[in-house]
Structures are given as structure tokens and as C-alpha cells.
N, C-alpha and C positions, 0 to 999 in steps of 0.2 A: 739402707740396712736390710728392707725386707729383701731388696732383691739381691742380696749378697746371700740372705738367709736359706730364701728359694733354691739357691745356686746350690749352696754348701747340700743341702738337705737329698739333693739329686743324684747328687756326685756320692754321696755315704751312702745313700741305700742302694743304686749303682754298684758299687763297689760291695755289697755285702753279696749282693744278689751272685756278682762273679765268684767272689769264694765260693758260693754254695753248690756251683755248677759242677763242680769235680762230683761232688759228693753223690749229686742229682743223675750225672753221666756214670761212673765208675762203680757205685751202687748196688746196680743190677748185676753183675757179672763176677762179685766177690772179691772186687779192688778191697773194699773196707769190711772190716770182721766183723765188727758187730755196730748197732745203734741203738745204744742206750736210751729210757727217757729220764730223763735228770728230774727232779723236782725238789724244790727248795723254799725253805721260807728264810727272813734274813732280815736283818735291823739295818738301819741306816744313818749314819751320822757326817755331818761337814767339817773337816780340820785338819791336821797331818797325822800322816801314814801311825800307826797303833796309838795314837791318841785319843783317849773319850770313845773309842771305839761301840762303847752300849751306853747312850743318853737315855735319862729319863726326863719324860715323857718316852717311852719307845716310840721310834719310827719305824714301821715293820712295813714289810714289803713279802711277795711272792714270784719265785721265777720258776719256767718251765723252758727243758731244752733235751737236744739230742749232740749226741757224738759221734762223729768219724775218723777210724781207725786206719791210721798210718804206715803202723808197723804191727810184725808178729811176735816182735818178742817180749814172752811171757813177764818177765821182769824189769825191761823198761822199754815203754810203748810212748809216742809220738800222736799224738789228738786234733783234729780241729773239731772246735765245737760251736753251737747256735743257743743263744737265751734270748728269750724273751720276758721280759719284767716289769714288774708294776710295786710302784710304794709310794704312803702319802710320809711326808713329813708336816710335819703339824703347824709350822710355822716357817715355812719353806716353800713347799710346790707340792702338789699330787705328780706323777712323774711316771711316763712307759718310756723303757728303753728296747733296744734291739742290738745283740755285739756278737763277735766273732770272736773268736779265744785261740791261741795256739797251745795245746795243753804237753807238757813233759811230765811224765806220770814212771814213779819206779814203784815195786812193788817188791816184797820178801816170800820167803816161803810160805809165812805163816797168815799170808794176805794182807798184811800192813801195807798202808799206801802212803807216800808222800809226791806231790806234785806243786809244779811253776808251772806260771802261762803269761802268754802275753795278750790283750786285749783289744781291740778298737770297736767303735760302733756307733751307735746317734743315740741321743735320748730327746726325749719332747716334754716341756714342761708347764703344767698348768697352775693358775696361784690357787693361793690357799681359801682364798676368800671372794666373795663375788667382784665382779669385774661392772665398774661403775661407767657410766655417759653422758653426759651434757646432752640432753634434747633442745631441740628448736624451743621450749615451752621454758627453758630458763631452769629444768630443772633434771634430776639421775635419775637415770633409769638402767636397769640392770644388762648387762650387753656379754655377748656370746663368747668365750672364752676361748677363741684359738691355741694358745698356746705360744711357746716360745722353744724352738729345736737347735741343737747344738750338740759337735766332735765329742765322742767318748775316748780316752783311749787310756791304758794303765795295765799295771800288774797285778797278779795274785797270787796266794800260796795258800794249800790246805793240805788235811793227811784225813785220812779214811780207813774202813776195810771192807776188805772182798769175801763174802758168804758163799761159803762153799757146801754142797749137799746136792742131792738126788732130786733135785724140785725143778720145777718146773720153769718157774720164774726163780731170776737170783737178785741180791740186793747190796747193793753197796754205798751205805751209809759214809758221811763225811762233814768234817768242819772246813769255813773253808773262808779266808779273808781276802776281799777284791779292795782295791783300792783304783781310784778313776779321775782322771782329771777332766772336767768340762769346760767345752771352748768355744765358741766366746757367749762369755756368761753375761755380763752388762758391760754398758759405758763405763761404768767406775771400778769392776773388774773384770780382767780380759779373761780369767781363769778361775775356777772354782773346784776343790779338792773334794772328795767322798769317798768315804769308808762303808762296806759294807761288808757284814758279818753275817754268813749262809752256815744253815744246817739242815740238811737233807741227805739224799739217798739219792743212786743211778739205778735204774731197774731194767735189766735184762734177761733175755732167755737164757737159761744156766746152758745150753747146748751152745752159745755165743759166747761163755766166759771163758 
């Protein structure tokens, strides 16, 4: 299992690294229009797709990311994007992910936004509670938490808007619902469902909107 785990965990971040290369290479010479930074805060819950979507206790979470731009046209534009995220669940795992997003984003005149994407990425998960040991002496002792990493991959859909004005920096605020299946989650399930509920803002230079 560990060495399956090893394997998979090589191959995901591998493969994130390759998507990013465009972005890394193409960058410099104006392939992509602009790179926003995204930042987000976001609740987190386990179940199907718009169900129980906000539990209490809240599970709240924080992500930060950037986007690259596909396409020029003003009204519906083509994304890939990068997040990086972190949120505890309280009775679940503390938990950092890393994904990639394929974003379809249209936009109206009056800068109303609605958007689909699609997902994949890795997440790594820590428990909630200290992590116990059998010593040689018969008795527990507290032991180092590695963690436990596994396939992200899933949909989303949000709507937003686009601030427009003479400033310097521009901002565009957004709701935004990911949904993510984890794979493989235990012995006794091979899959595990997440909903997560973001609301934040992209912040860019108004001369890049």
C-alpha cells in the first residue's frame, strides 16, 4: 500500500508540474493575458454534490492561486488555473491540497461572471487527533504524523463580478462551489466525496482586465 501510495503521489505531482510548464514557458512573451491572484476562504463538508453543503460545526478552509489565460475574448475566455489549499475538518483530517482546474468563464457587459471547470490534483491528509505507538516499554507514546495522500479530481461552478474603474489594481469578487472526489481513501472506502463552498476575489492589474 505505502508503495502504491509513493507511486501514485509521483505521478500527481509529475503531472501537475507538466501542466504548469506552458504557463512557466509561454508567460514571458504574452501567450497568456493576465495572472491573477485568487484568494479564497471556503467551508468544507463530506456527502453529495449540493447537500449539507455548510455543516455546523463549520469546517473552514483557505486557498490561494493564480490563473492563465487561454483566450482573448472578452466575453467568454478559457483558463487554467493553480490552488493551493489548506482546511481542518474537525472530525475528519487537517488536510493541504494542490489542483489544477480547466476554467470556462463567460462574462456580460455589465461584468457579471458565470463559470465551469474541471479539476484534478492530490491532496494529503493529516488526523484530527494525535497519532498513538506501542513502545518497546508496553506502553503509547505519541508518534509523527505523516499523513496519508491521495487523487483529487472533480467539478465546479461559480458566478462572480468584474470591477471596473481607473485603479490600479481591479477586483473580482466570487461564489464559487467545487465538488471533489478522493481516491483511494481507505480499505473500507475506495472513494470519498467533498463539497466545498469559496468566497473570494481574483486581483488583478486593472491594465490586464
Amino acid at each position: 500500500m505505502k508503495q502504491y501510495m509513493t507511486k501514485t503521489i509521483k505521478q500527481v505531482l509529475w503531472g501537475l508540474v507538466f501542466l504548469a510548464i506552458p504557463s512557466s514557458i509561454f508567460g514571458q512573451d504574452g501567450f497568456f493575458e493576465r495572472h491573477p491572484i485568487s484568494i479564497s476562504i471556503f467551508t468544507h463538508s463530506i456527502g453529495l454534490p449540493f447537500r449539507k453543503v455548510i455543516q455546523k460545526p463549520l469546517n473552514m478552509g483557505i486557498a490561494i492561486g493564480t490563473e492563465f489565460n487561454y483566450s482573448s475574448n472578452k466575453s467568454k475566455t478559457l483558463h487554467q488555473g493553480i490552488q493551493l489549499g489548506f482546511y481542518v475538518h474537525k472530525h475528519l483530517s487537517s488536510s493541504v491540497y494542490i489542483k489544477t482546474e480547466f476554467i470556462s468563464r463567460v462574462q456580460n457587459k455589465a461584468g457579471l461572471i458565470g463559470e465551469t471547470s474541471l479539476a484534478f490534483g492530490y491532496i494529503h491528509n493529516f488526523k484530527p487527533t494525535p497519532v498513538l505507538k506501542l513502545s518497546k516499554e508496553g506502553t503509547y507514546k505519541r508518534a509523527k504524523d505523516k499523513g496519508i495522500g491521495a487523487i483529487i479530481y472533480g467539478a465546479s461552478m461559480g458566478a462572480g463580478y468584474n470591477t471596473k474603474g481607473d485603479y490600479k489594481f481591479g477586483t473580482s469578487p466570487f461564489l464559487k462551489y467545487n465538488y471533489l472526489i478522493e481516491t483511494p481513501y481507505s480499505r473500507d472506502f475506495k472513494s470519498l466525496p467533498h463539497s466545498f463552498l469559496h468566497l473570494g476575489s481574483r486581483i488583478y492589474s486593472s491594465d490586464e482586465n
